[in-house]
C-alpha positions in Angstrom: -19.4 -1.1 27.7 -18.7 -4.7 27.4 -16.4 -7.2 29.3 -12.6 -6.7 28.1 -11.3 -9.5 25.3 -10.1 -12.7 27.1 -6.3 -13.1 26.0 -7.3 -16.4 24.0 -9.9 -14.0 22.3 -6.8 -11.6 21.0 -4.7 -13.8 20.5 -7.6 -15.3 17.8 -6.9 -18.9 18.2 -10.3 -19.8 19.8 -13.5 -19.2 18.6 -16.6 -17.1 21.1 -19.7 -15.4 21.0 -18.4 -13.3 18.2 -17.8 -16.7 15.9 -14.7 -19.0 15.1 -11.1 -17.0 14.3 -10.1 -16.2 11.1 -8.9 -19.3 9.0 -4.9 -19.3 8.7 -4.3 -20.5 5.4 -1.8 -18.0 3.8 1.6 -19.7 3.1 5.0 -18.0 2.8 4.6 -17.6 -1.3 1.4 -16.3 -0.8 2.4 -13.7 1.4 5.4 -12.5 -0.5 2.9 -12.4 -4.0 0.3 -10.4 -1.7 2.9 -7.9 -0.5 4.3 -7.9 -4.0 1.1 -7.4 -5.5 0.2 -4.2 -3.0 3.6 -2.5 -4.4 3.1 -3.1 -7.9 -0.6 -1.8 -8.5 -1.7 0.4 -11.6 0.7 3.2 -10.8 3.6 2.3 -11.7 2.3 2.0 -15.5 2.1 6.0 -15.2 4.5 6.9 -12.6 7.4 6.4 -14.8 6.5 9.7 -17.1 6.0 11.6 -14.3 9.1 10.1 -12.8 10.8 10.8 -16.2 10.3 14.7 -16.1 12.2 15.4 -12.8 14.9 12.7 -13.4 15.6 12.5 -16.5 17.3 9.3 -17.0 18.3 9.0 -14.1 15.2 7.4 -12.8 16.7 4.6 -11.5 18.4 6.1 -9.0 15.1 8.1 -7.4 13.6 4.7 -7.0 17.2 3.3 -5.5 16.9 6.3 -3.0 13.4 5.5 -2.5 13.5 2.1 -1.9 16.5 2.9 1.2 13.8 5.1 2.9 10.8 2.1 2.5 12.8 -0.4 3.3 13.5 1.4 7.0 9.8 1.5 7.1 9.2 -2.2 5.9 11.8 -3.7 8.2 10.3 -1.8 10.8 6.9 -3.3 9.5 8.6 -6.8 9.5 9.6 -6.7 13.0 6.4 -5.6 14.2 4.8 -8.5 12.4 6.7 -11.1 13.9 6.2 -9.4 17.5 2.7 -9.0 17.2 1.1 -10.8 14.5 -2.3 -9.1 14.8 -5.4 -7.8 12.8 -5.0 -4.1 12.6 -1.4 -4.4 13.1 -0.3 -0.9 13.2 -3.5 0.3 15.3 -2.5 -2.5 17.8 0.8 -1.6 18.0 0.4 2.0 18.1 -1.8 1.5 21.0 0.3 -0.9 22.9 3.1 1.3 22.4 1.5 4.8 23.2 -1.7 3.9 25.1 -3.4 6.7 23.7 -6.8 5.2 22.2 -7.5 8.8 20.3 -4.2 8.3 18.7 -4.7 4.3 17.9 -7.9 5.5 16.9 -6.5 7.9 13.8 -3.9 5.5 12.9 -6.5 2.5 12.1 -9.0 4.9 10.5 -6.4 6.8 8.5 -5.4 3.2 7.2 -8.7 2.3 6.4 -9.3 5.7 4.7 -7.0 5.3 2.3 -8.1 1.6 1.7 -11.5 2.7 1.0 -10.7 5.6 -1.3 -8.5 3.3 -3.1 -10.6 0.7 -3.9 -13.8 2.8 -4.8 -11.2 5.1 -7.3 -9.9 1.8 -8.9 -13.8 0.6 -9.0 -14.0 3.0 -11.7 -10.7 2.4 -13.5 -12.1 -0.8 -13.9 -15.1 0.0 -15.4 -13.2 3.0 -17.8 -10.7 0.2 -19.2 -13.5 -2.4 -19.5 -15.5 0.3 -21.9 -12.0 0.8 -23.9 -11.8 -3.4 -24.4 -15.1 -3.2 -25.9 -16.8 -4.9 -23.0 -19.8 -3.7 -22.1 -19.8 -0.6 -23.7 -23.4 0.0 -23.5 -23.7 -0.6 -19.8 -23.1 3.2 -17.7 -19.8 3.5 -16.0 -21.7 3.6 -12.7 -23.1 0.2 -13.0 -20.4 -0.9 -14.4 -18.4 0.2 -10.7 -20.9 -0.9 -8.6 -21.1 -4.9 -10.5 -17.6 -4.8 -10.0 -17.7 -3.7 -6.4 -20.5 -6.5 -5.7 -18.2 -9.3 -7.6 -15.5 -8.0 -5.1 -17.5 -7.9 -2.1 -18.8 -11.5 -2.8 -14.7 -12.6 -2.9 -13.8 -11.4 0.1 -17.0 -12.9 1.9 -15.9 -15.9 0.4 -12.9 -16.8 2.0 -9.0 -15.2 2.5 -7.7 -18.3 0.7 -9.8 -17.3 -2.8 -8.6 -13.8 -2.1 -5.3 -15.1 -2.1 -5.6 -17.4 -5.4 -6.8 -14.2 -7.5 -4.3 -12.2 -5.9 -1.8 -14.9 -7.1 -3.3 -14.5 -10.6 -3.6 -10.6 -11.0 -0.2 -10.4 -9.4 1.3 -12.4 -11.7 -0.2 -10.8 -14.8 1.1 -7.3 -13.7 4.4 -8.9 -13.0 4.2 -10.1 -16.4 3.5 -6.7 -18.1 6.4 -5.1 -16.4 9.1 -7.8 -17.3 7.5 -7.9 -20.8 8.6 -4.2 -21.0 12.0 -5.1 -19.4 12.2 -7.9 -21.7 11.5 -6.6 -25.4 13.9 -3.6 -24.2 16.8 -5.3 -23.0 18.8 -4.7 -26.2 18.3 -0.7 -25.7 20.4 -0.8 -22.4 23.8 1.1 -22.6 22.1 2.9 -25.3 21.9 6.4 -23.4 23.8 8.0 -20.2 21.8 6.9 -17.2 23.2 9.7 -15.3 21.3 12.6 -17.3 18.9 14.8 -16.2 16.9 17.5 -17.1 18.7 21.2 -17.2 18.0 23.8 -14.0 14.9 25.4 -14.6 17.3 29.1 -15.5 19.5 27.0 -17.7 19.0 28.9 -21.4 19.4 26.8 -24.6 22.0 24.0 -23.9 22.4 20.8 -26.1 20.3 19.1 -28.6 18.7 16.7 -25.9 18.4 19.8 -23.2 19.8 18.0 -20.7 22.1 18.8 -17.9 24.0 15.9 -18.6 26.6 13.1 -16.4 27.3 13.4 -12.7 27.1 17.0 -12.3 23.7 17.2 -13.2 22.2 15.1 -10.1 22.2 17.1 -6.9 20.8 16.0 -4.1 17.9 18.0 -3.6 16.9 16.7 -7.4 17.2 13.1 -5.9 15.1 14.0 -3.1 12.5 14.9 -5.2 12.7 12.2 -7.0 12.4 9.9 -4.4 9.5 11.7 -2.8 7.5 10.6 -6.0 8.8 7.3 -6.6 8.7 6.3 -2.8 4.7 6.2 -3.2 5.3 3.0 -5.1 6.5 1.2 -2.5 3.6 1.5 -0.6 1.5 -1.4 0.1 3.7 -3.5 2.2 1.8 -1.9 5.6 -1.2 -3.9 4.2 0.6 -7.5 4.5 0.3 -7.0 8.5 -3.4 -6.7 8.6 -3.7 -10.2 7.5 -1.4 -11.8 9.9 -4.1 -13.8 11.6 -4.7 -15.6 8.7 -1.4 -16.4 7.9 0.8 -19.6 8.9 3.6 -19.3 11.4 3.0 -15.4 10.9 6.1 -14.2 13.2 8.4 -16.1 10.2 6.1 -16.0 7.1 5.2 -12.0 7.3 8.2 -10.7 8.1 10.0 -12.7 5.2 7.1 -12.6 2.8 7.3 -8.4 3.2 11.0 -8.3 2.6 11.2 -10.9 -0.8 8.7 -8.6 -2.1 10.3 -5.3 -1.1 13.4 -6.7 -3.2 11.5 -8.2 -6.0 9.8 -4.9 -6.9 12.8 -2.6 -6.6 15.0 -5.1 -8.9 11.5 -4.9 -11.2 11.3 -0.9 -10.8 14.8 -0.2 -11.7 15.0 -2.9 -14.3 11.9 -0.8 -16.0 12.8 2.6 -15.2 16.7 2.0 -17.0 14.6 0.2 -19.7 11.9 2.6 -20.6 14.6 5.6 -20.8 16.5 3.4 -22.8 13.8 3.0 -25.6 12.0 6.4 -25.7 13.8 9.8 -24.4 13.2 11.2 -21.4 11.6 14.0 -22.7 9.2 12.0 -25.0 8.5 9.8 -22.2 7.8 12.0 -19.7 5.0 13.7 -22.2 3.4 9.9 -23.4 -0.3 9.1 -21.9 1.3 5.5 -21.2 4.5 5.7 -20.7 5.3 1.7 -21.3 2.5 1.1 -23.5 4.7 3.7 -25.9 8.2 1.6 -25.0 6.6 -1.4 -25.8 4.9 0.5 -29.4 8.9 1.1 -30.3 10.7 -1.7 -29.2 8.1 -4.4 -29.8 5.3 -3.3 -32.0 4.3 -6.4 -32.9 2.6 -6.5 -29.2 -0.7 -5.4 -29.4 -1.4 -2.0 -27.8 -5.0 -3.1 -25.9 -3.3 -5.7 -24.3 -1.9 -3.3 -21.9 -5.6 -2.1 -20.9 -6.2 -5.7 -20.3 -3.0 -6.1 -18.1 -4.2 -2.9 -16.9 -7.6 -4.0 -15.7 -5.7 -7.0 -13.9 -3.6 -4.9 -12.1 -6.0 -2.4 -11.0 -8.1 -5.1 -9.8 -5.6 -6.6 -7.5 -5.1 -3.4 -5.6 -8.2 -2.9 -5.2 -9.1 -6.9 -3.8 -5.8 -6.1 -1.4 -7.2 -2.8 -0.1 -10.7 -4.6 0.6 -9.1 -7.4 2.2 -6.6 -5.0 4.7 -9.7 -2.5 5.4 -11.8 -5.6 6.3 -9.6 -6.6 8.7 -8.5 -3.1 9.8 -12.5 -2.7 10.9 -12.4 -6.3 12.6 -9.4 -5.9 14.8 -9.9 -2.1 16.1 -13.8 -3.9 17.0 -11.7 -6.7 19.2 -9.7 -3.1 20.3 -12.9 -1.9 21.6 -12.4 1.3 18.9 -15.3 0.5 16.6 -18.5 -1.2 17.2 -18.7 -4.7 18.4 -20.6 -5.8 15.3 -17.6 -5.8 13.0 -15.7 -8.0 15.1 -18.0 -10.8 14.3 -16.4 -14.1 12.1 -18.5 -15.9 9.5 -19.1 -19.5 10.8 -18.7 -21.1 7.5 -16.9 -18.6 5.7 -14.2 -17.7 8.4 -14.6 -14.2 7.5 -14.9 -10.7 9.4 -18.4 -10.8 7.5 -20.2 -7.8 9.3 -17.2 -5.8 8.3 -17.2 -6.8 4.8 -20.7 -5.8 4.2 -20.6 -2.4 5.9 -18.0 -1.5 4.0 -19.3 -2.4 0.5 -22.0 0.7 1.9 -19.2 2.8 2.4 -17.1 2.0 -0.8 -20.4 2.2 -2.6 -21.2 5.8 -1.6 -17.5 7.0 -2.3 -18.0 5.3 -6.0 -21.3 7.4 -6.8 -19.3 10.6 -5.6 -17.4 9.8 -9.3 -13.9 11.5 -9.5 -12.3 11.3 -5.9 -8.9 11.1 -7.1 -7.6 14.0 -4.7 -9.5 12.7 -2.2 -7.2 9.3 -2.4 -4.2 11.2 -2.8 -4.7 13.1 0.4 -5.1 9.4 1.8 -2.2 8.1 1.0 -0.4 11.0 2.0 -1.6 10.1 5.6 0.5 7.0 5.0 2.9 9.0 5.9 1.9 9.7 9.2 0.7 7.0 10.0 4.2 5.7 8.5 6.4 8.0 11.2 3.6 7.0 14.1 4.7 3.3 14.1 7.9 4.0 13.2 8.3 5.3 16.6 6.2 3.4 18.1 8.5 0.4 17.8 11.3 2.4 19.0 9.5 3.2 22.3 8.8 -1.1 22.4 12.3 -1.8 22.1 13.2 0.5 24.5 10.2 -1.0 27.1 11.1 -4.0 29.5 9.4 -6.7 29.2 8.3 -7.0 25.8 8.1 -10.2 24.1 11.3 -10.1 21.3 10.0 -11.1 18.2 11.7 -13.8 15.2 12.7 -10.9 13.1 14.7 -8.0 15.0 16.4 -5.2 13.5 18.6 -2.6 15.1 16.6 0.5 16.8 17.9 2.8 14.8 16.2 1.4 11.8 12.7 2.5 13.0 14.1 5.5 14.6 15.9 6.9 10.8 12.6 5.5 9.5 10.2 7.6 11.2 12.9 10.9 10.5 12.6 9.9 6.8 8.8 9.7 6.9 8.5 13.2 8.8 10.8 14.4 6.2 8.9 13.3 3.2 5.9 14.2 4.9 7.2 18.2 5.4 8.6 17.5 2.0 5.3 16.9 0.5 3.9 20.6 2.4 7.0 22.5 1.3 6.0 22.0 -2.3 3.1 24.5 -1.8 0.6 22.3 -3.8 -1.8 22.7 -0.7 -4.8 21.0 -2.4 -4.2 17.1 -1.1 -2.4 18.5 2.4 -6.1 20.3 3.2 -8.2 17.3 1.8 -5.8 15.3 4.6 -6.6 18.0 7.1 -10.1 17.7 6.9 -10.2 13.8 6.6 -8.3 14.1 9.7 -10.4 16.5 12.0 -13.3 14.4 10.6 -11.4 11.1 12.0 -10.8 13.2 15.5 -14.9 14.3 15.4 -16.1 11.1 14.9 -13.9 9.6 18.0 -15.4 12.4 20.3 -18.8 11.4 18.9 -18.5 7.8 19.5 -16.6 8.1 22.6 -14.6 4.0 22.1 -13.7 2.4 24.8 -10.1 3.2 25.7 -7.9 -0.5 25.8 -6.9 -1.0 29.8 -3.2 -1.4 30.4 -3.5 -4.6 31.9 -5.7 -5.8 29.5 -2.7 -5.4 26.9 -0.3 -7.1 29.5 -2.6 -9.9 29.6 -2.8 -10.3 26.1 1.2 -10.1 25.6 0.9 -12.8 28.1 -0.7 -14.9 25.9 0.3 -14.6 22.6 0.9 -18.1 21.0 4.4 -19.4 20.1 3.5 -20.1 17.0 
């Protein structure tokens, strides 16, 4: 067992035997463009045909009711950050607030889980959409995945502020695709009732466009639904807090830089959801292979198709760079916990980088990528968000509620984390009620293989006072 962490050691200000701190170069526009481009992603590109066949047209509102429960979550996220601007926020937090190391323990790995998952699935997306381009279609789709993994690996080595540059890029391409799509289908809007929806599943003939039609066709449990799908792509802002030691003035750049890009992409999302039903019909939508490459065929088909792969390949790309950067630090700051090995806490001298953790995770990634098709294995992931989601959630309400915690620059009422972590359990039981048990046992088993590997390792558990003393000296920055 080694010595505990001296509070200038936590609080990462001060370099030590483990190397220098992590450089702090991440301005407030570079946050809100790294939170932004963790919503965004690929998914949204399909979500919106999937989105389509429950909703109807009435999209817009699943990802209005969607964006209410994240935001709970996010301001809850926001507050934390400017309390504790930490590496491994939410395992940090989770253990200040519970003490329970086996529980901070499952939080930071559940994160990192899905981080890893992610980024070896979109490894692979990359490779499938460089083949359609015409790139490199003689090369395997292995290789392919594995260059691409290796060019990613080398950025993140490199430094947080050339993460942040091609973040800046790739975010801004994506961003570009969508409001191209909102753009070239402006005039459609008012075409079509934005209230329709498909018919009840007993409903028997009906009209010409099968749908249920106006206000009486959207019941709450349809919403629900709804926003259990769309609420998915709000995830991403949990991985802003991971870099808060790298950021400026964290306790007023994070918390602002989550909540302009929790905005931005709900204005975006509805803006495309009310645009793409306004071009093609629900119906047709819902049934497209891209969904927005098909409203962008009708309302602009001067645009060229491929284009969208390349947008696409952008896109894909940024998520996966922002789930290599928050699993990076995840492994770095549960190693200055005491919860993983001491190696990954160490900082590049030259670099200013969590280096050990970077490379042993390219193994890992790497592994997952030769498995080929894990895509249930990254759904059952993300649906341990959701936990993990409800977890912190609550534990902010219990820090609120504790005497003698530092307040931090952003506060929010406690019934915000308190309704958030309600909504969270909801979605979560939501999700089980659905009786689609495939991802749900896949999250199972990661999670009983999380709980084995912390009786095997046996981490040391984070003293009381330790966490006191480290409260103690977080910086006024």
């Amino acid at each position: 067992m080694r010595e505990a962490d001296t509070p200038s050691d936590r609080a990462g200000d001060t370099g030590g035997a483990d190397g220098p701190p992590l450089q702090r170069s991440i301005g407030m526009t570079q946050m809100a463009f790294y939170a932004l481009g963790s919503m965004l992603g690929a998914g949204i590109y399909g979500l919106i045909g999937k989105a389509a066949g429950q909703m109807g047209n009435a999209i817009w509102l699943a990802f209005l009711v969607s964006m209410v429960a994240a935001l709970l979550t996010g301001l809850s996220y926001a507050s934390i950050a400017s309390r504790y601007p930490k590496a491994a926020g939410a395992a940090y937090v989770t253990q200040r607030a519970y003490r329970q190391a086996m529980l901070t323990y499952v939080v930071g790995l559940a994160v990192m889980c899905s981080g890893l998952t992610s980024v070896a699935t979109q490894s692979r997306v990359v490779a499938e959409n460089l083949q359609q381009l015409g790139m490199l279609e003689g090369v395997p789709l292995t290789m392919l995945a594995l260059g691409f993994l290796l060019l990613l690996a080398g950025i993140v080595f490199r430094g947080i502020r050339e993460c942040m540059w091609l973040n800046v890029l790739c975010t801004t391409v994506e961003a570009f695709g969508l409001i191209l799509v909102i753009a070239v289908g402006f005039s459609y809007w008012g075409s079509v009732d934005l209230l329709e929806t498909p018919p009840p599943p007993d409903t028997i003939g009906g009209a010409a466009g099968g749908a249920s039609g106006g206000v009486g066709g959207i019941t709450a449990l349809l919403v629900m639904q709804g926003a259990v799908l769309t609420f998915f792509s709000f995830i991403g802002f949990e991985d802003s807090i991971n870099v808060a030691e790298e950021v400026k003035n964290p306790r007023k750049v994070l918390p602002w830089g989550i909540m302009l890009a929790m905005v931005a992409a709900t204005l975006i999302y509805i803006a495309v959801s009310i645009t793409a039903v306004s071009v093609v019909p629900w119906q047709e939508l819902s049934g497209a292979a891209g969904p927005l490459t098909e409203v962008v065929r009708r309302a602009a088909p001067w645009f060229p198709p491929v284009a969208f792969l390349g947008i696409t390949v952008f896109a894909v790309t940024n998520t996966a760079l922002l789930n290599y950067v928050t699993a990076s630090r995840l492994a770095y700051g549960m190693a200055r916990q005491g919860l993983l090995p001491d190696v990954l806490r160490r900082v590049h001298r030259t670099r200013r980088t969590p280096h050990v953790a970077v490379l042993v995770l390219l193994a890992m990634i790497t592994g997952l990528a030769l498995l080929g098709d894990i895509t249930q294995l990254a759904s059952a992931t993300v649906l341990l968000l959701l936990l993990v989601f409800a977890i912190v959630n609550g534990a902010l309400v219990i820090l609120k509620l504790r005497p003698g915690e530092p307040p931090g620059g952003f506060e929010v009422p406690i019934f915000v984390p308190a309704l958030g972590a309600v909504v969270c359990a909801a979605l979560l039981v939501n999700r089980f009620a659905t009786g689609d048990w495939q991802a749900p046992m896949i999250a199972g088993g990661i999670l009983a293989g999380i709980l084995g590997l912390y009786a095997l390792m046996r981490p040391r558990h984070v003293e009381e006072d330790d966490l006191a003393a480290a409260a103690q000296a977080e910086p006024a920055e």
